[in-house]
C-alpha positions in Angstrom: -84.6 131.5 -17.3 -84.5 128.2 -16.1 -86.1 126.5 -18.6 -83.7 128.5 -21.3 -81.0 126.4 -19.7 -82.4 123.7 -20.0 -83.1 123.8 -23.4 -79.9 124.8 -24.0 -78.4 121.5 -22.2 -80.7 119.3 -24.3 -79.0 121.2 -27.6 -75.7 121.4 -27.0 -75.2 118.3 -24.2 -77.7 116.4 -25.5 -79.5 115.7 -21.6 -83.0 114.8 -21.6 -85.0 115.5 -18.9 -87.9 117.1 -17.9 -86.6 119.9 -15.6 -82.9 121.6 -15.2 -82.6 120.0 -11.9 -83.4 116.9 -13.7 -80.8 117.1 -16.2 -78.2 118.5 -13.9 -78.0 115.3 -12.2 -77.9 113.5 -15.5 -75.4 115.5 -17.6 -74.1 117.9 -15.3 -71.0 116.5 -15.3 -70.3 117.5 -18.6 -70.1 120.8 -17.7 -67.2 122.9 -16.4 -67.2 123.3 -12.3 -68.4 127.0 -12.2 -70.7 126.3 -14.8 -72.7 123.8 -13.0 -72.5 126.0 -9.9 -74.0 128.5 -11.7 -76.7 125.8 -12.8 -77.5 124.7 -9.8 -78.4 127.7 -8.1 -80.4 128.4 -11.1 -82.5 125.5 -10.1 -82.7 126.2 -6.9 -84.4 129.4 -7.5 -86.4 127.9 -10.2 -87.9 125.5 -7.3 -88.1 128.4 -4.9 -90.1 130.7 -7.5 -92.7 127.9 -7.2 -93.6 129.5 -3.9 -95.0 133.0 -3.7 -93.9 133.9 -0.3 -90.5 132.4 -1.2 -89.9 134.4 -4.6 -89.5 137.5 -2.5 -86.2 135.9 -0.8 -84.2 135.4 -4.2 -81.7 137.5 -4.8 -82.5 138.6 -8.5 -78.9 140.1 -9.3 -77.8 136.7 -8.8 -79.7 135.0 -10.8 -79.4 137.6 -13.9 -75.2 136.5 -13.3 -75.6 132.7 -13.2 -78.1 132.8 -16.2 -75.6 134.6 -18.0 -72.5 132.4 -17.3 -74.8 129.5 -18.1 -75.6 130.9 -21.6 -72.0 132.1 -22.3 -71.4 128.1 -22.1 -74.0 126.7 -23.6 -74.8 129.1 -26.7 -75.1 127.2 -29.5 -71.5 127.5 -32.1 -71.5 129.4 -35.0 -71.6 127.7 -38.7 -67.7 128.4 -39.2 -66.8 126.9 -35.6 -69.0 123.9 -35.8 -67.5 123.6 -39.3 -64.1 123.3 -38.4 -64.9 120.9 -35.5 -66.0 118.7 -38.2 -63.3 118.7 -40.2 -61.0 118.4 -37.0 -63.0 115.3 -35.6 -62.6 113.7 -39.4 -59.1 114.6 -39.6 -58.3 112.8 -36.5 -60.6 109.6 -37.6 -58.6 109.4 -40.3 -54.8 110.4 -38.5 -55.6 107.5 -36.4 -56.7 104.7 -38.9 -53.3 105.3 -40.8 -51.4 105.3 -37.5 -53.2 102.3 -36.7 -52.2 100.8 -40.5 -49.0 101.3 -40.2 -48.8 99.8 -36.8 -49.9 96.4 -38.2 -47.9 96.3 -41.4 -44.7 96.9 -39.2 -45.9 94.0 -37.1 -46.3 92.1 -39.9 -43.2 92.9 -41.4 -41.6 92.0 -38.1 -43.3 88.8 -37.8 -42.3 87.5 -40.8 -39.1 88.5 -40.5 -38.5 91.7 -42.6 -37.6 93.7 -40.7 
Protein backbone atom coordinates (compact mmCIF):
# COMPACT_ATOMS: atom_id res chain seq x y z
CA UNK A 1 0.00 0.00 0.00
CA UNK A 2 2.77 2.05 0.64
CA UNK A 3 4.44 1.85 -2.38
CA UNK A 4 0.85 2.72 -4.21
CA UNK A 5 1.28 6.01 -2.51
CA UNK A 6 4.12 6.54 -3.51
CA UNK A 7 3.59 6.16 -6.96
CA UNK A 8 0.85 8.13 -6.79
CA UNK A 9 2.94 11.25 -5.28
CA UNK A 10 5.49 10.79 -8.12
CA UNK A 11 2.30 11.12 -10.67
CA UNK A 12 0.31 13.59 -9.46
CA UNK A 13 3.08 15.76 -7.15
CA UNK A 14 5.79 15.01 -9.18
CA UNK A 15 8.28 13.82 -5.89
CA UNK A 16 11.03 11.59 -6.68
CA UNK A 17 12.27 9.51 -4.21
CA UNK A 18 12.93 6.13 -3.50
CA UNK A 19 10.58 5.45 -0.66
CA UNK A 20 7.20 7.30 0.66
CA UNK A 21 9.06 8.37 3.73
CA UNK A 22 11.48 9.71 1.35
CA UNK A 23 9.19 11.69 -0.61
CA UNK A 24 7.18 12.83 2.34
CA UNK A 25 9.93 14.88 3.50
CA UNK A 26 10.53 16.16 0.03
CA UNK A 27 6.98 17.01 -1.23
CA UNK A 28 4.96 16.48 1.60
CA UNK A 29 4.18 19.83 1.90
CA UNK A 30 2.17 19.92 -0.95
CA UNK A 31 -0.29 17.97 0.45
CA UNK A 32 -3.23 18.96 2.57
CA UNK A 33 -2.61 18.59 6.63
CA UNK A 34 -4.71 15.30 7.14
CA UNK A 35 -3.55 14.07 4.05
CA UNK A 36 0.02 13.93 5.07
CA UNK A 37 -1.04 12.57 8.46
CA UNK A 38 -2.57 9.94 6.83
CA UNK A 39 0.87 9.50 4.80
CA UNK A 40 2.91 9.38 7.38
CA UNK A 41 1.51 6.84 9.41
CA UNK A 42 1.49 4.93 6.21
CA UNK A 43 5.16 5.02 6.40
CA UNK A 44 5.51 4.22 9.55
CA UNK A 45 3.88 1.02 9.21
CA UNK A 46 5.54 0.49 5.97
CA UNK A 47 8.96 0.59 8.13
CA UNK A 48 7.43 -1.45 10.89
CA UNK A 49 6.18 -4.31 8.39
CA UNK A 50 9.89 -4.66 7.73
CA UNK A 51 10.00 -6.52 11.00
CA UNK A 52 8.15 -9.78 11.49
CA UNK A 53 7.63 -9.55 15.16
CA UNK A 54 6.56 -5.98 14.71
CA UNK A 55 3.84 -6.51 11.80
CA UNK A 56 1.70 -8.21 14.41
CA UNK A 57 1.46 -4.64 16.44
CA UNK A 58 -0.15 -2.68 13.35
CA UNK A 59 -3.40 -1.87 13.58
CA UNK A 60 -4.64 -3.05 10.03
CA UNK A 61 -8.11 -1.14 10.12
CA UNK A 62 -6.02 1.79 10.28
CA UNK A 63 -4.00 1.45 7.71
CA UNK A 64 -6.97 0.30 5.19
CA UNK A 65 -8.40 4.22 6.32
CA UNK A 66 -5.19 6.21 5.78
CA UNK A 67 -4.58 4.29 2.46
CA UNK A 68 -7.86 5.31 1.39
CA UNK A 69 -7.76 9.02 2.30
CA UNK A 70 -4.35 9.03 0.61
CA UNK A 71 -5.79 7.66 -2.63
CA UNK A 72 -8.95 9.82 -2.51
CA UNK A 73 -6.23 12.74 -2.82
CA UNK A 74 -3.96 11.61 -5.01
CA UNK A 75 -6.14 9.64 -7.75
CA UNK A 76 -5.15 10.67 -10.84
CA UNK A 77 -8.07 13.51 -12.71
CA UNK A 78 -10.25 12.48 -15.22
CA UNK A 79 -9.80 13.56 -19.03
CA UNK A 80 -12.65 16.22 -18.69
CA UNK A 81 -11.19 17.67 -15.37
CA UNK A 82 -7.65 17.83 -16.42
CA UNK A 83 -9.08 19.39 -19.54
CA UNK A 84 -10.68 22.16 -18.10
CA UNK A 85 -7.66 22.87 -15.87
CA UNK A 86 -5.87 23.43 -19.06
CA UNK A 87 -7.99 25.71 -20.52
CA UNK A 88 -8.25 27.53 -17.05
CA UNK A 89 -4.41 27.77 -16.53
CA UNK A 90 -4.28 29.27 -20.45
CA UNK A 91 -7.06 31.50 -19.82
CA UNK A 92 -5.38 33.11 -16.93
CA UNK A 93 -1.83 33.21 -19.00
CA UNK A 94 -3.50 35.07 -21.28
CA UNK A 95 -6.10 37.34 -18.70
CA UNK A 96 -2.82 38.41 -17.30
CA UNK A 97 -0.70 39.37 -20.33
CA UNK A 98 -3.51 41.79 -21.42
CA UNK A 99 -3.84 43.19 -17.88
CA UNK A 100 -0.24 43.51 -17.92
CA UNK A 101 -0.59 45.40 -21.69
CA UNK A 102 -2.80 47.58 -20.77
CA UNK A 103 -0.96 48.55 -17.64
CA UNK A 104 2.05 49.78 -19.74
CA UNK A 105 0.13 51.53 -22.49
CA UNK A 106 -1.70 53.65 -19.72
CA UNK A 107 1.81 54.36 -18.34
CA UNK A 108 2.89 55.30 -21.48
CA UNK A 109 0.09 57.41 -22.22
CA UNK A 110 0.59 59.04 -18.89
CA UNK A 111 4.11 59.62 -19.41
CA UNK A 112 3.81 61.33 -22.41
CA UNK A 113 1.28 63.28 -21.33
CA UNK A 114 -2.07 61.88 -22.80
CA UNK A 115 -3.68 61.26 -20.37
Amino acid sequence: MAGRIAELMEARLGVRGATLAEKLRRGGRLLPRRVRREAEYMARCAEQARAPHLEMQLDHDRIADAYDACVRYLKPLGAGARRRAILLDMMTGIAAAIVVTLALVVTVLVWRGYL
